[in-house]
C-alpha positions as CSV (number, residue, x, y, z in Angstrom):
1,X,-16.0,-3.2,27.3
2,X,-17.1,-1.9,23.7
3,X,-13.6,-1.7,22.5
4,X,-13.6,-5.5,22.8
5,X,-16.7,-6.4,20.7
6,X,-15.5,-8.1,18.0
7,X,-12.9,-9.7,20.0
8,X,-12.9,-13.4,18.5
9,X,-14.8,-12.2,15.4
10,X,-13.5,-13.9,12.3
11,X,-11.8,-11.8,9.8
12,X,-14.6,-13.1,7.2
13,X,-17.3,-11.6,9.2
14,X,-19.5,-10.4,6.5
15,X,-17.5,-11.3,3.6
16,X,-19.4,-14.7,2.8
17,X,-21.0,-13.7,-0.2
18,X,-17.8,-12.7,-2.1
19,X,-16.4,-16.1,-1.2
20,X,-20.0,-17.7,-2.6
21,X,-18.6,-15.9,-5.9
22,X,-15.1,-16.9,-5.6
23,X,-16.7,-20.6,-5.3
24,X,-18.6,-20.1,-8.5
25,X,-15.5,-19.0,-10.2
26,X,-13.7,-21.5,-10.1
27,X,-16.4,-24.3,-10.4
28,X,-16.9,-22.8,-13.8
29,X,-13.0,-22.8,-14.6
30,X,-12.9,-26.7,-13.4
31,X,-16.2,-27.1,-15.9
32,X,-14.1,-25.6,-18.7
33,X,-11.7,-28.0,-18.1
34,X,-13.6,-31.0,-18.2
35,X,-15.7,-30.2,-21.3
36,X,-12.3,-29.0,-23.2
37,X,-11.4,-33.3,-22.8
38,X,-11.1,-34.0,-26.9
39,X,-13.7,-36.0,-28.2
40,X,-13.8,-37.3,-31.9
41,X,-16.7,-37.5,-34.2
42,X,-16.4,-40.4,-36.2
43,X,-18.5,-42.1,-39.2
44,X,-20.7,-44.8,-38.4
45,X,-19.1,-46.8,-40.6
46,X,-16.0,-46.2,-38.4
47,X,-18.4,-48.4,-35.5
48,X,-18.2,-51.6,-33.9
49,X,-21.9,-53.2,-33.3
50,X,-22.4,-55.1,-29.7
51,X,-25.1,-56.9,-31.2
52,X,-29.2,-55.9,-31.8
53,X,-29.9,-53.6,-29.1
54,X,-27.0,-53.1,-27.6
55,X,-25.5,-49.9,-29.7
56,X,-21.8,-50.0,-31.1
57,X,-18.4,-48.5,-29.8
58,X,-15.3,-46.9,-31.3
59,X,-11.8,-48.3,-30.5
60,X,-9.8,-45.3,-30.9
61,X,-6.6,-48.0,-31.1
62,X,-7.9,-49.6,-34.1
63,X,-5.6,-49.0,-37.1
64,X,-8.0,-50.4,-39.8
65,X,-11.5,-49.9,-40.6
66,X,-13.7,-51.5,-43.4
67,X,-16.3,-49.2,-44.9
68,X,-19.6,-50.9,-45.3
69,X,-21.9,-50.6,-48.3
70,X,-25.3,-49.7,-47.3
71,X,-28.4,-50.4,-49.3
72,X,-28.6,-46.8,-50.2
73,X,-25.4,-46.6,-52.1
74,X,-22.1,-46.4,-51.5
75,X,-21.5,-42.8,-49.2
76,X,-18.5,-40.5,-49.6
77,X,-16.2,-41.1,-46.5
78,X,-16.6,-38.8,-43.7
79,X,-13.6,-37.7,-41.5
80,X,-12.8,-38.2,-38.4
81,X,-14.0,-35.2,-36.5
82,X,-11.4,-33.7,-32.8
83,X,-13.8,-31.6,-30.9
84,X,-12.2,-29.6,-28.2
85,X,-13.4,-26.6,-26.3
86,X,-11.2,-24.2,-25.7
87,X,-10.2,-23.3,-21.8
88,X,-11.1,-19.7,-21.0
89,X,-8.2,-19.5,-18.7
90,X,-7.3,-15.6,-18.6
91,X,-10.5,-15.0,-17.8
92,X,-11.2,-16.8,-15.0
93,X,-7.9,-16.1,-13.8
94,X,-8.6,-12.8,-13.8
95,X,-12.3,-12.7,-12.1
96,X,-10.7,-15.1,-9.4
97,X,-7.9,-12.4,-8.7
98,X,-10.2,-9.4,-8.5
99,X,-12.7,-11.1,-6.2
100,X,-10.0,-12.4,-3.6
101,X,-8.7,-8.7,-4.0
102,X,-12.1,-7.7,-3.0
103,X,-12.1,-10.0,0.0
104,X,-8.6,-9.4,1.5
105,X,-9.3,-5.7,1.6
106,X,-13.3,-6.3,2.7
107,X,-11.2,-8.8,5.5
108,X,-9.2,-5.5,6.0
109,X,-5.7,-6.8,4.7
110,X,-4.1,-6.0,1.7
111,X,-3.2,-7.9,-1.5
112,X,0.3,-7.2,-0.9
113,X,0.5,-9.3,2.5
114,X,-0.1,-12.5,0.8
115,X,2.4,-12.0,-1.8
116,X,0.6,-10.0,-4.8
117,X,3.0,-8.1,-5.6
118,X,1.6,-6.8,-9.1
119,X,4.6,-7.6,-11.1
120,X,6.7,-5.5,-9.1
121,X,10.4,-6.4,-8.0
122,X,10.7,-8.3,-4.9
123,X,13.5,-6.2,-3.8
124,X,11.9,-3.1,-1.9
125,X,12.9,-1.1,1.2
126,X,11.0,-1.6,4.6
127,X,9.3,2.1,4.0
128,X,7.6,0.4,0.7
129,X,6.7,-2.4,2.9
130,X,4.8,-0.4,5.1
131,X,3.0,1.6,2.8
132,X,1.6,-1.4,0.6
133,X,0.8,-3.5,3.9
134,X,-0.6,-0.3,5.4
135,X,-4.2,-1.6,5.1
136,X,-2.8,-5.0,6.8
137,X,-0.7,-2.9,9.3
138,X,-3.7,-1.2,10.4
139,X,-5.9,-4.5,11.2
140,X,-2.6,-5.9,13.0
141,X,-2.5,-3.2,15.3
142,X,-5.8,-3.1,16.0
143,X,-5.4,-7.6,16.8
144,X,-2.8,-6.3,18.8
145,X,-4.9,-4.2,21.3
146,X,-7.6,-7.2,21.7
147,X,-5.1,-9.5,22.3
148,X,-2.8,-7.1,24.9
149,X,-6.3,-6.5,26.7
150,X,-6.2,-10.2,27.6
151,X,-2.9,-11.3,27.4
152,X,-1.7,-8.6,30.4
153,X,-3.8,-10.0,33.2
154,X,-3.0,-13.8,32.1
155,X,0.7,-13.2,32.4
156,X,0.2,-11.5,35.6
157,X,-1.7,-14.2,36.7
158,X,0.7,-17.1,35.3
159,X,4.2,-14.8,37.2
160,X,1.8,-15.0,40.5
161,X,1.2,-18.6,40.1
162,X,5.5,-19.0,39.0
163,X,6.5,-16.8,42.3
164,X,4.9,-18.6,44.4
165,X,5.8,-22.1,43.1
166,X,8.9,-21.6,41.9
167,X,9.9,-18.3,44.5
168,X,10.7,-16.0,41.5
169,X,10.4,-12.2,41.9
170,X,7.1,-12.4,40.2
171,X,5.3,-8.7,39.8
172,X,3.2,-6.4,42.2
173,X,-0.4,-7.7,42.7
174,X,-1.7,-4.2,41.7
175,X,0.4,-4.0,38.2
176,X,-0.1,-5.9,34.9
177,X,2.6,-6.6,32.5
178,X,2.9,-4.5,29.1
179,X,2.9,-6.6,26.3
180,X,3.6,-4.7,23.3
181,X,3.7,-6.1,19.7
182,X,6.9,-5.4,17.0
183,X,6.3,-4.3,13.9
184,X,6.0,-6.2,11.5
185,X,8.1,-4.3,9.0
186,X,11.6,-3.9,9.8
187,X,13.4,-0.4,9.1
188,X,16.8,-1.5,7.2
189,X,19.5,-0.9,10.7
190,X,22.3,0.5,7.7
191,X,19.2,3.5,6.4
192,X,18.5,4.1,10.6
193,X,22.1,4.5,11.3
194,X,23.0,6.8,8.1
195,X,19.5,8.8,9.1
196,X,21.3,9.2,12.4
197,X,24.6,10.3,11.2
198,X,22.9,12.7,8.8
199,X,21.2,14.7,12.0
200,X,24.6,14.7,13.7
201,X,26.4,16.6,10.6
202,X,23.5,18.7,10.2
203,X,23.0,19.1,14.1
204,X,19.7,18.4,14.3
205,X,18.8,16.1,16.9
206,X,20.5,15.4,20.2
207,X,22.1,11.9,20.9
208,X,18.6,10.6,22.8
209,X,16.9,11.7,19.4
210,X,19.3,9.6,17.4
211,X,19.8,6.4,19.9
212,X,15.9,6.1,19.9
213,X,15.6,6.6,15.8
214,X,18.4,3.5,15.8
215,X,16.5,1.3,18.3
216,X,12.4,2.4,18.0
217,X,11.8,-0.5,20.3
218,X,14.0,0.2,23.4
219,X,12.0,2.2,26.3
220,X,13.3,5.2,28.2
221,X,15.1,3.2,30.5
222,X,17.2,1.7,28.1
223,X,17.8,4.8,25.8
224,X,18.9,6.5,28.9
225,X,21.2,3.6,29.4
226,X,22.8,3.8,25.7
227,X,23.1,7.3,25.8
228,X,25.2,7.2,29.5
229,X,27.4,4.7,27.6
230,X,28.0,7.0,24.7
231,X,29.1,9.9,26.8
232,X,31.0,7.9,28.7
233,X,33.0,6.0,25.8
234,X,33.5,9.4,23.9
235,X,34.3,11.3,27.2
236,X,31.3,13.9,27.1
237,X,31.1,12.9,30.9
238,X,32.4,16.8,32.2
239,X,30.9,18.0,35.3
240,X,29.1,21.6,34.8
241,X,30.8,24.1,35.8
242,X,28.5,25.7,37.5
243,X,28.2,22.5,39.6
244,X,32.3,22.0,39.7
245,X,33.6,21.9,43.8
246,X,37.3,20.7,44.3
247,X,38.9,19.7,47.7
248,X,38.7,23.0,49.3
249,X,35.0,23.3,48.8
250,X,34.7,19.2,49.8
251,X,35.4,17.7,46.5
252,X,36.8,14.6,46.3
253,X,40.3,15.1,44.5
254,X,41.6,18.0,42.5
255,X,39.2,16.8,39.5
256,X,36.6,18.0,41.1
257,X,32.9,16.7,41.7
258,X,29.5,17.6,40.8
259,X,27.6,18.2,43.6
């Protein structure tokens, strides 16, 4: 099946070399930090010899020194020197952001799924949601078919194997299940029902129309359901007239039937 090719294909498929970069990037941020460690410069008088050969040391918890007087003269005393490099921490910030940017959306996802938000408010509708996660959406949906094309015949095959251990209905041998996948946006149920109640006032879509914009997962069978309901709990249950017999014509009482 060519539709299934990259079934099982990571997401990263191709995308190595941007992730080499990312790998640089912050080996060099973790080198800034470790040359920024403070380190003093300090005279040589400032030393402590280990004895010929062996060099000297500085004991940064000494409190007092004694300057020596060389055979060239007594030197002007020199300072003790901090040496710190500073951590370039914006920038490298910034490189590692733009290249995992460049790898989500290579990956085919978008920023936005994994919480880059760009500074903007957390509080956003469901419509918003979809459109910055449009780029994620799309690669979900497209999961969702690989997955449905094996998923189907496995649950067929797991109600077989449950009818006939455990005697439940099971399914036909010649159909599969439907698995469908939800979105993963949410619409807001309070902006569905005020949509609906708009088209009523303005007449402009029939109570199917409006049960299905409320519930855009339910099926036919259960919008057909919901709507029955509604004309039956608001009384829009009148026989047609055309259709209208009463007990003369075979009806069943005087309120007539529909044939």
């Amino acid at each position: 099946m060519p539709a299934l090719r990259p079934l099982g294909r990571s997401d990263f498929d191709g995308v190595e070399p941007l992730l080499d970069v990312l790998d640089e990037v912050y080996s060099s941020w973790v080198r800034d930090v470790r040359l920024a460690r403070a380190r003093l410069i300090v005279p040589a008088g400032f030393l402590q010899p280990l004895g010929p050969g062996q060099g000297a040391m500085f004991d940064d918890d000494q409190e007092v020194f004694t300057e020596l007087n060389m055979l060239t003269g007594r030197s002007e005393s020199k300072p003790i020197t901090a040496t710190q490099f500073e951590i370039r921490v914006a920038e490298h910030k910034a490189t590692a952001e733009q290249i995992t940017h460049d790898i989500l959306r290579a990956a085919g996802y978008a920023p936005s799924s994994f919480g880059e938000t760009n500074g903007r408010a957390t509080g956003v509708t469901a419509t918003e949601v979809v459109d910055r996660r449009e780029l994620s959406e799309t690669t979900r949906d497209k999961k969702s078919r690989y997955w449905s094309a094996a998923l189907a015949p496995i649950t067929a095959a797991l109600l077989d194997v449950d009818r006939h251990v455990f005697g439940t209905p099971g399914v036909a041998l010649d159909e599969d299940p439907v698995v469908s996948f939800g979105d993963q946006a949410q619409a807001d149920v309070g902006d569905l029902a005020r949509t609906a109640q708009a088209l009523l006032a303005a007449e402009a879509a029939s109570t199917d129309v409006r049960v299905r914009i409320v519930h855009p997962d339910w099926d036919d069978d259960q919008v057909d359901a919901e709507v029955a309901r509604i004309f039956a709990e608001t009384g829009r249950n009148v026989p047609d007239p055309a259709t209208w017999r009463g007990p003369q014509d075979g009806g069943a009482d005087g309120l007539g039937t529909v044939a």
